[in-house]
C-alpha positions as CSV (number, residue, x, y, z in Angstrom):
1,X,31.4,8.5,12.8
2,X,31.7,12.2,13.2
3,X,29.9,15.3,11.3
4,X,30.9,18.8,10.3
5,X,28.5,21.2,10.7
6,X,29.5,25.0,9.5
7,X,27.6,27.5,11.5
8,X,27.8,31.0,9.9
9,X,31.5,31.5,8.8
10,X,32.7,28.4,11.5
11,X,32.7,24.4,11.1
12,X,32.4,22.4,13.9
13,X,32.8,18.5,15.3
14,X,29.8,16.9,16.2
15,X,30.2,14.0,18.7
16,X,28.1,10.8,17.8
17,X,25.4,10.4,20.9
18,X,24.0,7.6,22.3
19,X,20.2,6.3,22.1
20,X,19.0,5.6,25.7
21,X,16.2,3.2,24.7
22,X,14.9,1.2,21.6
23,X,11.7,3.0,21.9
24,X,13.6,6.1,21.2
25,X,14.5,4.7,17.5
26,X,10.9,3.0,17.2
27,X,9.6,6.7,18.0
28,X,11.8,8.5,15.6
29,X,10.5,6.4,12.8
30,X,6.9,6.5,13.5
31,X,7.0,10.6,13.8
32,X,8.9,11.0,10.8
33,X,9.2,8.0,8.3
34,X,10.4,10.1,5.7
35,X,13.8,9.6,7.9
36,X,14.0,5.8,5.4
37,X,15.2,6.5,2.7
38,X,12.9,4.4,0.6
39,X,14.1,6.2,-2.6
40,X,17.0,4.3,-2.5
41,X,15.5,1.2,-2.6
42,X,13.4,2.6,-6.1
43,X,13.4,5.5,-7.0
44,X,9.1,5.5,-7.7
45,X,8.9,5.2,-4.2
46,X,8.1,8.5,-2.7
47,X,5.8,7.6,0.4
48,X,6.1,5.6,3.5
49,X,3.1,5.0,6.2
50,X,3.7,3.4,9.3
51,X,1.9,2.6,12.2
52,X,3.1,1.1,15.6
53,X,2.8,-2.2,17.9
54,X,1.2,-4.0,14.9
55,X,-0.5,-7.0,16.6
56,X,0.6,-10.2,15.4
57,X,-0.7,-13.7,16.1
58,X,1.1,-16.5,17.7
59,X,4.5,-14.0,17.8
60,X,3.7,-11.3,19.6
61,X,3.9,-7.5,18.2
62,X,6.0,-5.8,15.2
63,X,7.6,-2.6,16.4
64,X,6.3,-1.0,13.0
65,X,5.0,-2.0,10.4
66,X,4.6,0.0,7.3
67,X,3.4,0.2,3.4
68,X,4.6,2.6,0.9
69,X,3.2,4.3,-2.2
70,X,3.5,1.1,-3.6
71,X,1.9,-0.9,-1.6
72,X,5.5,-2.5,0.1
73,X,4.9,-3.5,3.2
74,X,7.6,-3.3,5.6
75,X,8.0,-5.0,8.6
76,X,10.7,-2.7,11.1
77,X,12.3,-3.7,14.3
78,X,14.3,-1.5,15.9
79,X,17.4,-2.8,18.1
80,X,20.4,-0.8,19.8
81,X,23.8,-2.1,19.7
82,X,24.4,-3.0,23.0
83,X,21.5,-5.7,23.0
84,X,22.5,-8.9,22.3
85,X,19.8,-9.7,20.2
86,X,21.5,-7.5,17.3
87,X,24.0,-10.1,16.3
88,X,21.5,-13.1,15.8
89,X,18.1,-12.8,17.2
90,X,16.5,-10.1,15.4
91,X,17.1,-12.1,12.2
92,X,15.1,-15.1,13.6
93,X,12.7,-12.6,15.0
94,X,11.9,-10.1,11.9
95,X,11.3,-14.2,10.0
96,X,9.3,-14.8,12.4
97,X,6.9,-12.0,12.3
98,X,6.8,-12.5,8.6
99,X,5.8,-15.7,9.3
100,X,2.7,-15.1,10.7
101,X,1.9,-11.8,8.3
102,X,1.7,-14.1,5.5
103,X,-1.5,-15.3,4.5
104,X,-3.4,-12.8,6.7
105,X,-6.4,-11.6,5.6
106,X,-6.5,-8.2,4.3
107,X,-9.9,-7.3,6.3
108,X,-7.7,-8.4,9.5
109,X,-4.3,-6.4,8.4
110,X,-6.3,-3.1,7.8
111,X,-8.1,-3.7,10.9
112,X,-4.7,-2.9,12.7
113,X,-5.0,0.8,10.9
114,X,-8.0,1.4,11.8
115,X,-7.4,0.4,15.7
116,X,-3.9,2.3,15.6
117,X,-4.9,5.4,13.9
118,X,-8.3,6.0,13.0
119,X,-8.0,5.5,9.5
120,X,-8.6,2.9,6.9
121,X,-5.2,2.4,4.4
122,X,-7.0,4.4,1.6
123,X,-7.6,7.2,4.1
124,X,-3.9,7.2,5.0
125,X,-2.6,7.7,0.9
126,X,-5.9,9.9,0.2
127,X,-3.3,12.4,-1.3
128,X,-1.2,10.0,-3.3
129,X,-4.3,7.8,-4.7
130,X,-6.9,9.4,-5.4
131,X,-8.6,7.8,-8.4
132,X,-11.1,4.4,-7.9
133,X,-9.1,2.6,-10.6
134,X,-5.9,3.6,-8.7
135,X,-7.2,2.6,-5.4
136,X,-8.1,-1.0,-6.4
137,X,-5.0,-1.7,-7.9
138,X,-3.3,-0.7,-4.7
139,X,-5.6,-2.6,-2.7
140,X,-5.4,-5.6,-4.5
141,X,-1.5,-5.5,-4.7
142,X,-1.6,-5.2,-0.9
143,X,-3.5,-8.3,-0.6
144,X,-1.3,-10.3,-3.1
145,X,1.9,-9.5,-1.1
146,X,0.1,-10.7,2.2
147,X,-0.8,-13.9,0.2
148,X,2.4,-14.5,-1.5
149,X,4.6,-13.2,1.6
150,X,5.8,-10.3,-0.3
151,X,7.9,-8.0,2.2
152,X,10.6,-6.3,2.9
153,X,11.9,-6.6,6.0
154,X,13.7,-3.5,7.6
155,X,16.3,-4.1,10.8
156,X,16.8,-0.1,12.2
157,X,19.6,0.4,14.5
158,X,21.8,2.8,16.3
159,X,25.1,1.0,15.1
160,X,25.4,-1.5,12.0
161,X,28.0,-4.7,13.2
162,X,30.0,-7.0,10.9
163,X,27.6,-9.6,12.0
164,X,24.2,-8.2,11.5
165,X,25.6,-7.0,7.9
166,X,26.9,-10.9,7.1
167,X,23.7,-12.2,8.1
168,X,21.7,-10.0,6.1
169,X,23.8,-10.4,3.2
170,X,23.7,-14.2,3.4
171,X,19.9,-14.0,4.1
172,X,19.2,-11.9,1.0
173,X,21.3,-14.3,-0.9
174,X,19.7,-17.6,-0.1
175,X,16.2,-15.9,0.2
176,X,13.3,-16.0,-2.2
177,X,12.9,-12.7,-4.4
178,X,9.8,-12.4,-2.1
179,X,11.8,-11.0,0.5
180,X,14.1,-8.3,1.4
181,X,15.9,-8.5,4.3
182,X,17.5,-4.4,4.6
183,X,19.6,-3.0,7.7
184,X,19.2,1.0,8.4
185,X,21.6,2.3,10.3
186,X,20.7,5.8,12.0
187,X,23.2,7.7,13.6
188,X,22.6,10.5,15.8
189,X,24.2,14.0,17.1
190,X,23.0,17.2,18.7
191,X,24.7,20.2,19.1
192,X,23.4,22.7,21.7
193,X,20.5,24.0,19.8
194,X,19.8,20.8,17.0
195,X,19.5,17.1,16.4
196,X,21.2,15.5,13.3
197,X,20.4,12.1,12.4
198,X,21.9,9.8,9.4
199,X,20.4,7.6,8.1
200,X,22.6,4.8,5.9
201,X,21.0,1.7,4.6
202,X,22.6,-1.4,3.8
203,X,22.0,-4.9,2.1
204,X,19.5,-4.1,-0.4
205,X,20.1,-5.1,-3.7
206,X,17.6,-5.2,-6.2
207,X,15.3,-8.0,-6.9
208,X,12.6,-8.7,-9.9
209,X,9.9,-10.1,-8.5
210,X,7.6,-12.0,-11.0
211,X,4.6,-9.8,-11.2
212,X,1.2,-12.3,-12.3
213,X,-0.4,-8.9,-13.2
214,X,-2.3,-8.6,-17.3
215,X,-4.2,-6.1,-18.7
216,X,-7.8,-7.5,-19.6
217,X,-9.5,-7.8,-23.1
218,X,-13.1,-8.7,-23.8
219,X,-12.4,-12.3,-24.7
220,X,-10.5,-12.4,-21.5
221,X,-13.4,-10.8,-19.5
222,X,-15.6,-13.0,-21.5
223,X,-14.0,-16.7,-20.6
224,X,-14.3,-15.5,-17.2
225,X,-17.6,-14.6,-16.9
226,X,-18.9,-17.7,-19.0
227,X,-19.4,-19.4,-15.3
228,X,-21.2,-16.9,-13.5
229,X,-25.2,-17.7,-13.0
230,X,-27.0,-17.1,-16.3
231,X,-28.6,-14.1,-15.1
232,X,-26.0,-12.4,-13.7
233,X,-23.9,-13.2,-16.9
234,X,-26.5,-11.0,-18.8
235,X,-26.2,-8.0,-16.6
236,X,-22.6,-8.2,-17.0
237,X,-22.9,-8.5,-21.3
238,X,-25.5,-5.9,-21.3
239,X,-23.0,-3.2,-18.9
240,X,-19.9,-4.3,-21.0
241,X,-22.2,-3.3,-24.5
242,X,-23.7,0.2,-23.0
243,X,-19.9,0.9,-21.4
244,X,-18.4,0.4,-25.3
245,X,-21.3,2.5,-26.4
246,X,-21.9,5.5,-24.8
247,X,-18.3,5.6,-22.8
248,X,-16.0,9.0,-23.7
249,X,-13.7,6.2,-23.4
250,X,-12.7,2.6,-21.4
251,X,-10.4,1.0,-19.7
252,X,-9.4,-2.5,-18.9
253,X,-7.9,-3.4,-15.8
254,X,-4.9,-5.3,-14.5
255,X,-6.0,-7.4,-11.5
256,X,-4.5,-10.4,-11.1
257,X,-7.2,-12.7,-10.2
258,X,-10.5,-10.2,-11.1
259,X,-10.8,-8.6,-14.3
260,X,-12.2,-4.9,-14.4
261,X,-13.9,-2.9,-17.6
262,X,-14.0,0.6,-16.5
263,X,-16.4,3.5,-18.1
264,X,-14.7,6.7,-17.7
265,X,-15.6,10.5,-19.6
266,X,-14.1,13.6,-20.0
267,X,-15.2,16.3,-18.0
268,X,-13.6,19.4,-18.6
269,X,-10.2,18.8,-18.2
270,X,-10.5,15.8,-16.2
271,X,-10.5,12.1,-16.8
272,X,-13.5,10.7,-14.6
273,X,-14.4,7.3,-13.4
274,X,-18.4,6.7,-13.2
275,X,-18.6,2.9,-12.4
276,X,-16.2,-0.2,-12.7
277,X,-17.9,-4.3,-13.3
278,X,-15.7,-7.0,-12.2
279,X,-15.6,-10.7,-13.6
280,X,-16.7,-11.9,-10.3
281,X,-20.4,-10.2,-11.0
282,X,-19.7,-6.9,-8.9
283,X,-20.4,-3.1,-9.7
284,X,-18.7,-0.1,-7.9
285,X,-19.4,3.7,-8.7
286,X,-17.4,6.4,-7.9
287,X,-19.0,8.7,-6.3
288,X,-16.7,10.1,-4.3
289,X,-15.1,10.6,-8.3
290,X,-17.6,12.4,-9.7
291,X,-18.5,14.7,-6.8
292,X,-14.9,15.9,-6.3
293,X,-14.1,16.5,-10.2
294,X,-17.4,17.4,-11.8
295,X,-19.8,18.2,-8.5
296,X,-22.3,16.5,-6.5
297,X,-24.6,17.5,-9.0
298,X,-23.6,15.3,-11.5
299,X,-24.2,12.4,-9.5
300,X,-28.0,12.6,-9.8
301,X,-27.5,13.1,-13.7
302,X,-25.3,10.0,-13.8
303,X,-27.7,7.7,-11.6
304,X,-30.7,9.2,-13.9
305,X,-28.8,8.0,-16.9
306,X,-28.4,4.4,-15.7
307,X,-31.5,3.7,-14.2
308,X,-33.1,5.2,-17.6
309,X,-30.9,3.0,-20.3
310,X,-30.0,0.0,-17.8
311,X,-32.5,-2.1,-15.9
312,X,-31.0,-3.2,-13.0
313,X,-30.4,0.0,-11.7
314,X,-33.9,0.7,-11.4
315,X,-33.8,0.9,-7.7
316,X,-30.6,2.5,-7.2
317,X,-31.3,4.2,-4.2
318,X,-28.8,7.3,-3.7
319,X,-28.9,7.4,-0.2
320,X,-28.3,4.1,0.5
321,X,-24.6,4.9,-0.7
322,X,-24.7,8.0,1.5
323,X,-21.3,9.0,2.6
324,X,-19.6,6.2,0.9
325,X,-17.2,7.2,-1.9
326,X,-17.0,3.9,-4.1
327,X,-19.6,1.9,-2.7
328,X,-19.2,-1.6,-4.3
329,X,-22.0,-4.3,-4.8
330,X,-23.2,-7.6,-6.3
331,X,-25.3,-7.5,-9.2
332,X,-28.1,-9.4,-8.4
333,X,-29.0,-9.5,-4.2
């Protein structure tokens, strides 16, 4: 491959370099993952986050592993041409590390954040999710691909061959919907003053997986709380009535195994979230909500409001909650 670069009023032929180590391509994509071009794979994908030397049990350690704005997660392994490994290996090696990804607990796959960089997931997309409602839904879509082995599965190299691209093309055409096997090619040239890389993905094709996601009613929310302990059902009937009541307005949610009623005003120009009950007998409030879009003010006016209209927040203590953002709780302890 060559590139023209026109410099001023003159053009130039850049020479293709070589990558001296694997590590070099591994680092490249962990300083700047905007480098996959993940809008070519959808074009609502706008985001990537990656971390490094993801841990995995029984096989070892991923070279990156990432998840996107919507909550893709991408397993990367990044190979030069000259290993032998490229032909056949990685293939058997990327499957592999899948392997052992799915099923994994979502505590033990965020734990790998947190050890690698400090930050919980949420923390990572604070500027692209920002809302509670939002966040669950991205949370719980990241735990339904671990469960259901929902990757894609990303092979970057220096130098795509005839064989790699064959076996990713029969892989992706025997393979479950689940999975997405997708080669990334990045090529590389400097001049005397720049670096030019090129990135060119191959393989992917798009695939439908089945989504299992609904939005809720109230005689869905309803058959499923009919099982929960007698008292706890109550607490549950009695938010769902004061929510209908006194909410600017609702909204049902779209988990796939736990349904949400949330109660949300309008402040200003903002839509607000104030608290969220789940099917499973659970609360969460948004306070980190309501102190960025209506002040931390508010928040004593909202907790004054439930405890005065709604029993069982009678002993809502405030700082108990103290620097968390959307606390979440059961209803009866």
């Amino acid at each position: 491959m060559k590139l023209i670069v026109k410099d001023e009023n003159n053009f130039k032929r850049l020479k293709e370099e070589k990558y001296t180590k694997e590590l070099d391509i591994q680092n490249l994509i962990y300083n700047n993952p905007d480098i996959i071009p993940i809008e070519e794979i959808s074009e609502d994908l706008k985001v990537l986050k990656v971390i490094r030397e993801f841990g995995i049990p029984g096989a070892g350690s991923s070279d990156l592993i990432g998840i996107d704005n919507n909550a893709n997660i991408y397993i990367i392994e990044c190979k030069l041409a000259y290993n032998p490994e490229i032909k056949r290996e990685v293939i058997g090696q990327i499957l592999e590390y899948s392997s052992f990804v799915w099923k994994m607990q979502f505590s033990e796959f965020e734990h790998r954040f947190i050890q690698r960089e400090g930050k919980s997931i949420l923390d990572m997309f604070s500027e692209e999710i920002t809302d509670l409602e939002s966040q669950q839904e991205f949370i719980e879509k990241i735990k339904n691909n671990l469960e259901k082995g929902i990757f894609k599965l990303l092979i970057v190299v220096d130098k795509l061959n005839d064989t790699l691209k064959r076996n990713i093309e029969y892989i992706n055409y025997i393979t479950s919907e689940n999975v997405q096997i997708i080669g990334l090619e990045i090529v590389y040239f400097k001049d005397k003053n720049s670096e030019y890389f090129v990135p060119n993905i191959f393989g992917f094709k798009s695939k439908s997986v089945t989504s299992n996601r609904k939005i809720w009613n109230e005689e869905m929310f309803a058959n499923e709380t009919s099982n929960l302990p007698i008292e706890k059902k109550n607490i549950v009937q009695d938010l769902l009535n004061f929510i209908k009541v006194n909410a600017s307005l609702y909204k049902w949610g779209t988990g796939i195994e736990v349904g949400s009623l949330t109660y949300r005003i309008r402040y200003i120009d903002n839509d607000v979230t104030l608290f969220s009950i789940y099917t499973d007998g659970k609360i969460s409030f948004s306070f980190g909500e309501i102190g960025y879009k209506m002040g931390k003010d508010n928040l004593d006016h909202f907790l004054d409001m439930l405890k005065n209209n709604i029993s069982t927040f009678s002993k809502i203590n405030k700082s108990q909650y103290f620097g968390k953002k959307y606390p979440q709780f059961d209803l009866i302890k």
